[in-house]
C-alpha positions in Angstrom: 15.8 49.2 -3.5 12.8 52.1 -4.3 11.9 52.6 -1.0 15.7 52.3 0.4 16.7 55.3 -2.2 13.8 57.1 -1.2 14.8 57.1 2.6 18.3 58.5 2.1 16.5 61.1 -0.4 13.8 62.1 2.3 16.3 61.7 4.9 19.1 64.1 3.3 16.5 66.9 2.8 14.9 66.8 6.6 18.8 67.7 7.5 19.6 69.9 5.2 16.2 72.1 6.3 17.0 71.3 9.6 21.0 72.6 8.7 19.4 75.9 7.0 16.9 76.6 10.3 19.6 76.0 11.9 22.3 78.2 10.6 19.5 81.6 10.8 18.8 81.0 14.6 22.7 81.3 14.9 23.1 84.1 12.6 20.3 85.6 15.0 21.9 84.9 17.9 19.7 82.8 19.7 21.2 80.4 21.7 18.1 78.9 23.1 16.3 78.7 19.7 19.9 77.1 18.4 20.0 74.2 21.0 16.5 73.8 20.4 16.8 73.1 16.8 20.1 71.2 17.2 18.0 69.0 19.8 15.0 68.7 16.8 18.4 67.9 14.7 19.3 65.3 17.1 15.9 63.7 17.8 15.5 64.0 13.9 18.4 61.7 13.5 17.4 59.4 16.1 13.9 59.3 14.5 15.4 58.3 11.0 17.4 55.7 12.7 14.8 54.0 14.1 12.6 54.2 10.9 15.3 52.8 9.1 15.7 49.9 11.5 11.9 48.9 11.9 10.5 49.8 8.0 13.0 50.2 5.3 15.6 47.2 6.3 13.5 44.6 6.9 11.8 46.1 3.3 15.3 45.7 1.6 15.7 42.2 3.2 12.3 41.6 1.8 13.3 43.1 -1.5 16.7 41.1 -1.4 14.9 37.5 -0.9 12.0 38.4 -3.7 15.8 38.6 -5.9 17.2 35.3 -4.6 14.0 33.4 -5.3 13.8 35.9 -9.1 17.5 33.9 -9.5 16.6 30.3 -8.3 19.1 30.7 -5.9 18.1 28.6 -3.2 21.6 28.3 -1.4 21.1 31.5 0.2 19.5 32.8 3.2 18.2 36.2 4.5 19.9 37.5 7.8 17.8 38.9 10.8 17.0 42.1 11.5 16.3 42.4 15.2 12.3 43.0 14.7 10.0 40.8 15.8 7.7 41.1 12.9 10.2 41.2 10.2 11.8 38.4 11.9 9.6 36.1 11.5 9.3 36.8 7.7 12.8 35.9 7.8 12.5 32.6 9.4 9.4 31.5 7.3 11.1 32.9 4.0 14.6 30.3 5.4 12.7 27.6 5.7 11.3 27.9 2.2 13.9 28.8 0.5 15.5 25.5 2.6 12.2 22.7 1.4 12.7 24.8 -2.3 16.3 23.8 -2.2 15.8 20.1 -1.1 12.9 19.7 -3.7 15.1 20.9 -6.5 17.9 18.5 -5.3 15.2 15.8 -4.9 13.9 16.5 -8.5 17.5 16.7 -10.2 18.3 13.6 -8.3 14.9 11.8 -9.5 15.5 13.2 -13.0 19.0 11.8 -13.0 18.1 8.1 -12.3 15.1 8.6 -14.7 17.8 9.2 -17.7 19.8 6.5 -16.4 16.9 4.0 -16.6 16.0 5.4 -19.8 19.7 5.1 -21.7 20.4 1.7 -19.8 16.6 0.6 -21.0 16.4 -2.6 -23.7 12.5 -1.0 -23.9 12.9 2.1 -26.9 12.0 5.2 -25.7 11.0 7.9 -27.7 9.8 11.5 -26.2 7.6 13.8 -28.6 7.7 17.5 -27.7 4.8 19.8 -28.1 5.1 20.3 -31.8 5.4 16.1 -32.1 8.8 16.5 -32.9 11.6 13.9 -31.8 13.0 15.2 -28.4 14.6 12.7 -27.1 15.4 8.9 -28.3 17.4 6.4 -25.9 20.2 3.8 -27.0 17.8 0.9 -27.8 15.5 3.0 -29.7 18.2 4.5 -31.9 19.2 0.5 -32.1 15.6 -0.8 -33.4 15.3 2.3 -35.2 18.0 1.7 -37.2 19.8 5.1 -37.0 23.3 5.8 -35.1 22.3 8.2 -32.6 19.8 10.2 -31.8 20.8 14.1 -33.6 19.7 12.4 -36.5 16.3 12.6 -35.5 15.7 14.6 -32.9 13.9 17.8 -34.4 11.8 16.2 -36.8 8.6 14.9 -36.7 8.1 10.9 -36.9 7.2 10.7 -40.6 9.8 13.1 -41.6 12.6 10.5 -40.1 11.7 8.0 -43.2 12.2 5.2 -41.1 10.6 1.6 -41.2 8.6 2.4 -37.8 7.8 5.6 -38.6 4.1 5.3 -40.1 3.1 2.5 -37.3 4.0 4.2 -34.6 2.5 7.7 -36.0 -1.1 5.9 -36.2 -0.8 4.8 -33.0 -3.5 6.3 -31.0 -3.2 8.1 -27.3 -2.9 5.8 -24.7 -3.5 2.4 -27.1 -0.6 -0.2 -28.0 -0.2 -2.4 -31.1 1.9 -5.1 -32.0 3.9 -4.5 -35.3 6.0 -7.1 -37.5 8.3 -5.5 -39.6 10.0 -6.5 -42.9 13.2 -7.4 -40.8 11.2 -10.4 -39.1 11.3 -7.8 -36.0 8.1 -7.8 -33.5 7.5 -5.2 -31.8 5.0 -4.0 -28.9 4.2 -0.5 -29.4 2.8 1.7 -26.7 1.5 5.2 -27.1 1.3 7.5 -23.7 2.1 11.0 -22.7 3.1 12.7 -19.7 2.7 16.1 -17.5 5.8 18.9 -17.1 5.3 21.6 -16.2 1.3 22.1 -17.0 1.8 20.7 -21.0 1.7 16.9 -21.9 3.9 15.6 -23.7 3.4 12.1 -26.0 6.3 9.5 -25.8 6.3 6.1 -27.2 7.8 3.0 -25.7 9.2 0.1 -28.0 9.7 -3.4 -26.6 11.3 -6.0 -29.1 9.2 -9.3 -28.7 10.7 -10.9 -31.0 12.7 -13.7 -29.6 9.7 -14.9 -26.9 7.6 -14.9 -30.3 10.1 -17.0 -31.9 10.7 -19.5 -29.0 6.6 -20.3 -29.5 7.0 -20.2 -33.1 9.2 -23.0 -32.6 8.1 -25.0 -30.2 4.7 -24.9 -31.9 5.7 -25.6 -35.5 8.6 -28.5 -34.4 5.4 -30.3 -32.5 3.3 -30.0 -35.3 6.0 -30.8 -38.0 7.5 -33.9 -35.9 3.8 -35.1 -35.3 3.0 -35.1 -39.0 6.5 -36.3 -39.9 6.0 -39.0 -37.7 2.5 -40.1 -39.4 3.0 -39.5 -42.9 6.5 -41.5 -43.0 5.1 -44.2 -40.8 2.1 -44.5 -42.9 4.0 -43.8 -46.2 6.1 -47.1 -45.3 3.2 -49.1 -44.5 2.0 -48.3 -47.9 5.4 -48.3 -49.9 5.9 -52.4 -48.5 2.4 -53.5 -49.6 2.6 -51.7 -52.7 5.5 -53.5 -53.4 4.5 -57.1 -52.2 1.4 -56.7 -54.6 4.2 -55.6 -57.2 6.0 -58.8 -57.2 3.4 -61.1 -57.3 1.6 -60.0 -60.9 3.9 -61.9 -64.0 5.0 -59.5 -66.6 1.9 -60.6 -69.2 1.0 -57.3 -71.0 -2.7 -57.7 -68.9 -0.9 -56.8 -65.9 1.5 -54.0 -67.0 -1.5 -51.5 -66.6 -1.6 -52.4 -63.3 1.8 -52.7 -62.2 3.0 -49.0 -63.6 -0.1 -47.6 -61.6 1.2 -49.4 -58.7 4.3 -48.0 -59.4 2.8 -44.6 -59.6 1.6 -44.7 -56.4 4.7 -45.9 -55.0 6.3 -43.2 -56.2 4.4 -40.4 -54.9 4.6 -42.2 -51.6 8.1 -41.7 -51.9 7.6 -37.9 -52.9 5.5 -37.2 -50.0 7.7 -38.7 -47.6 10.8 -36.1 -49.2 7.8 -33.3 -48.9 7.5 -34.0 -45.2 10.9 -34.2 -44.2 12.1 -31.0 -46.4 9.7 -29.2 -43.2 11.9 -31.5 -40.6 14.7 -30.3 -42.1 14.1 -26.7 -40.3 14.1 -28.1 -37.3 16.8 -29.4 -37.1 19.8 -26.5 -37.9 22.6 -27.9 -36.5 24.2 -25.0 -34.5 27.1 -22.8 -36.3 30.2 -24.0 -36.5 32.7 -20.5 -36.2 35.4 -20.4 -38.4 37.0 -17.2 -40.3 36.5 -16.7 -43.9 36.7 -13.7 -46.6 32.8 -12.4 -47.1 33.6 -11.1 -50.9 35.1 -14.9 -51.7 32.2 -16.3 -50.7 29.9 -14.1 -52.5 31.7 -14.9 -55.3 31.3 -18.2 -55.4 27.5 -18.4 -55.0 27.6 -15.7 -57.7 29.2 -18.1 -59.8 26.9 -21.2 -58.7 23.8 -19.3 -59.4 25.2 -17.5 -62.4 24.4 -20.3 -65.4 20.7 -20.7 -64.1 20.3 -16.8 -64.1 21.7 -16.3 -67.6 19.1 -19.1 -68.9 16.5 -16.6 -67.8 18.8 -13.5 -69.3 19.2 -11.9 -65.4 22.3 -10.4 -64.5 24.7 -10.9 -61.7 26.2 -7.2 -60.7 29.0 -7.7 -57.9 30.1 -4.6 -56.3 32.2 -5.8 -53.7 34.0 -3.5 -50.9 38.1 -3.4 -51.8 38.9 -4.5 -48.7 39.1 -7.8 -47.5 36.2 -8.6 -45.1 37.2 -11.6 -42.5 33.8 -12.3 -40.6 33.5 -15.3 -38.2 30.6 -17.3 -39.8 29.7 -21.2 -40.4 30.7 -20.9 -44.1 27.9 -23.7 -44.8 25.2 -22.3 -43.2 25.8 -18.6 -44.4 26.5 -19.9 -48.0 23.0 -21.5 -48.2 21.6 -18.8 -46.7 23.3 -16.3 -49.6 22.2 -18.9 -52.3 18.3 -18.9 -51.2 18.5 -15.2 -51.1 20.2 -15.1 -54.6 17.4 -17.4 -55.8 14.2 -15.9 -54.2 16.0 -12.1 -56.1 15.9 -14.4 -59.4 12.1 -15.9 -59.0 11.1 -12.7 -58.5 12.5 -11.4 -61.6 11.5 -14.5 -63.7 13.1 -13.0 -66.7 15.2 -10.1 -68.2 16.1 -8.5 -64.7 19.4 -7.7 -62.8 20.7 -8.8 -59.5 23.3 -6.2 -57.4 25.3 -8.1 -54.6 27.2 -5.3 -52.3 29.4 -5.5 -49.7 30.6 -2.2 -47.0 31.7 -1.6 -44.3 31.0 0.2 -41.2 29.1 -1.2 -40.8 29.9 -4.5 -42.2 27.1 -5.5 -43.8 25.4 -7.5 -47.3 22.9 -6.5 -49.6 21.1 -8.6 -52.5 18.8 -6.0 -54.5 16.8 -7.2 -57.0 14.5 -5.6 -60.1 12.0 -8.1 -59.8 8.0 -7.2 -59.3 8.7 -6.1 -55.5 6.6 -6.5 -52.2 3.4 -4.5 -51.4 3.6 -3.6 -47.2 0.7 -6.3 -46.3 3.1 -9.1 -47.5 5.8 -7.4 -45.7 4.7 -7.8 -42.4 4.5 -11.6 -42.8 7.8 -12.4 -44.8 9.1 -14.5 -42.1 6.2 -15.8 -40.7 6.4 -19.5 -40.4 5.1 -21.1 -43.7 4.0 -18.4 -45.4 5.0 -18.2 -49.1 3.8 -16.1 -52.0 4.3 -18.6 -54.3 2.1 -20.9 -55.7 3.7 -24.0 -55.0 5.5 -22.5 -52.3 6.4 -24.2 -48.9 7.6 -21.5 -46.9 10.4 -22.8 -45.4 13.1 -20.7 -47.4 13.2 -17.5 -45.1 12.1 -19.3 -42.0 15.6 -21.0 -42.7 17.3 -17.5 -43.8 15.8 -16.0 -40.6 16.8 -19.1 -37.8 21.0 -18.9 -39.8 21.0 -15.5 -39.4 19.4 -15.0 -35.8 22.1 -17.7 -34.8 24.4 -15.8 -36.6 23.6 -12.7 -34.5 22.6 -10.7 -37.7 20.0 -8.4 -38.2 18.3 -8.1 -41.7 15.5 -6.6 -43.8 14.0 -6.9 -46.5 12.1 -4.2 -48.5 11.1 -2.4 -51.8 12.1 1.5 -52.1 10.8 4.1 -53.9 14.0 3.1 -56.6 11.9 -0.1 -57.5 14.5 -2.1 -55.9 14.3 -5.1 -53.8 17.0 -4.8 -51.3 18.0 -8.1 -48.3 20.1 -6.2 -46.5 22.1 -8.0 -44.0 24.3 -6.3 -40.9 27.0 -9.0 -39.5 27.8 -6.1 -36.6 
């Protein structure tokens, strides 16, 4: 556009000298020195023509393309302008602007699958940008994250968020994974990476939910072992039991032999008690599958409350109910889920052992349980193995009671957590949506 304005400048004051000149040769008279300057006038013209044609068009073309690629617009093209040179600056300046313009749609087209693998992903995905802040969280990491979409989030850095995940996946190092086991019986296989746009990298994690392959080894490895001993320890304990008993029956009832016989009878009886040990661990393996049936969630909360309420008063803990006003109708097996309520209610009272309070709540939206409890709480390491298969922190404990809790309420289609907050509570929380 300079060079263009400076033509027509340069241009409009060669004719207006040449118009001046002109006009004294004809106020002298001079017809000869008149056509002469009117021929310089002429030629002038013809001159500019020309200089416009072969220097400052193909200049403005330039100029004009150096704009379209300034704009991104690479729908456009430049025009010819009848010079060879300037031509083929033309033609090599189409073509780009013609590869820029399929690469774009390439890239757009590339990026737009990419987001549609990413939202349609069961594998969370979270993007980091350059600050470490959230950018960008998919569906199923919103889902195992625990949050209902991803602008509640994004803009804040990973420990800012509060959430479960949040400190594991922040100590994470580049380019390493981990395996994580949450307090909501959840594992998870945790990736660290980063990528390249445009020259900066960006780190992103991905999230995969192992959780049901782990349990389907679980099982199959603790129903082996459990059926295996089962099988010993009765078959053995019955062995034992019969003899014991023969020998019983064959000493008289003279005062030398009653030492004997109530030792026999000891033993008998602990035969007994082992065999009832052994087959409470059967007794996981064989859930029966839920029966459906629809019942109101606050009546049967209230009616565990009231089975567990006598035994908790001995110890002087409280029942609190704050049940939602509405009526709840859930599709559960009312068995099942009412001995899954009643372990829960009990674990919330051992921990408390004495002078504590138990809250039971009910909401909705989403519909969902919690069981809080002011009992001594749970440090993060025994978090992580809650519902790990026989792991118990009690002393005499089996660890059977939340592998049970956990198999109801996966068949259930529940998810659930259990943690201690900064409020000193103990919270089960259970989601039925």
């Amino acid at each position: 556009m300079k060079v263009k304005g400076l033509f027509w400048i340069l241009s409009v004051l060669l004719l207006l000298t040449l118009a001046i000149l002109s006009w004294f040769v004809f106020k002298d008279s001079s017809r000869l020195l008149f056509f002469i300057v009117e021929g310089l006038i002429l030629i002038t013209l013809i001159y500019l023509f020309q200089f416009y044609q072969r220097i400052v068009k193909p200049l403005h073309t330039i100029g004009s393309g150096m704009e379209l690629l300034k704009e991104q617009d690479f729908s456009s093209r430049l025009s010819r302008v009848g010079q060879t040179e300037a031509d083929r600056i033309v033609d090599v300046f189409n073509k780009m602007m013609e590869q820029l313009k399929e690469e774009r749609l390439r890239l757009r087209e590339q990026n737009h699958f990419l987001d549609l693998m990413i939202n349609a992903s069961p594998m969370g995905v979270v993007i980091l940008d350059l600050d470490r802040k959230l950018q960008s969280v998919n569906p199923s990491a919103c889902k195992i994250l625990g949050i209902k979409s991803a602008e509640e989030v994004e803009g804040k850095s990973l420990l800012e968020t509060e959430l479960p995940i949040a400190k594991e996946l922040a100590d994470i190092p580049l380019s390493y994974s981990k395996t994580l086991r949450l307090n909501d019986a959840n594992i998870y296989k945790c990736t660290h990476s980063s990528f390249v746009d445009r020259g900066f990298q960006h780190p992103f994690y991905l999230i995969e939910t192992l959780t049901r392959e782990v349990f389907v080894a679980e099982r199959k490895a603790y129903e082996k072992v459990i059926r295996m001993i089962a099988h010993e320890v009765n078959n053995t304990t019955a062995g034992i039991i019969s003899t014991l008993d023969t020998i019983v029956d064959t000493f008289d009832d003279s005062s030398d032999m009653a030492e004997i016989k109530d030792v026999l009878n000891v033993s008998v009886d602990r035969c007994y008690s082992m065999s009832r040990f052994i087959t409470t661990f059967a007794d996981v393996v064989r859930i029966p599958e839920p029966e459906f049936g629809e019942v109101d969630l606050n009546n049967l909360l209230v009616s565990c409350t009231r089975f567990m309420e006598r035994s908790c008063l001995e110890k002087n803990i409280r029942i609190i109910s704050e049940l939602n006003e509405n009526q709840l109708k859930v599709k559960i097996d009312t068995t099942l889920f009412e001995q899954v309520l009643l372990n829960i209610i009990k674990n919330a009272a051992e921990s408390i052992e004495e002078n504590g309070t138990i809250y039971i709540r009910t909401a909705t939206n989403p519909l969902s349980i919690e069981i809080a409890d002011t009992g001594k709480g749970i440090t993060k390491e025994v978090e992580s193995k809650l519902f790990s298969p026989f792991f118990s922190t009690k002393p005499n404990g089996q660890g059977i009671g939340l592998i049970f809790i956990r198999e109801v309420l996966l068949k259930h289609g529940c998810t659930f957590s259990l943690h201690t907050y900064a409020d000193g509570l103990t919270r089960f929380r259970i989601l039925l949506e």
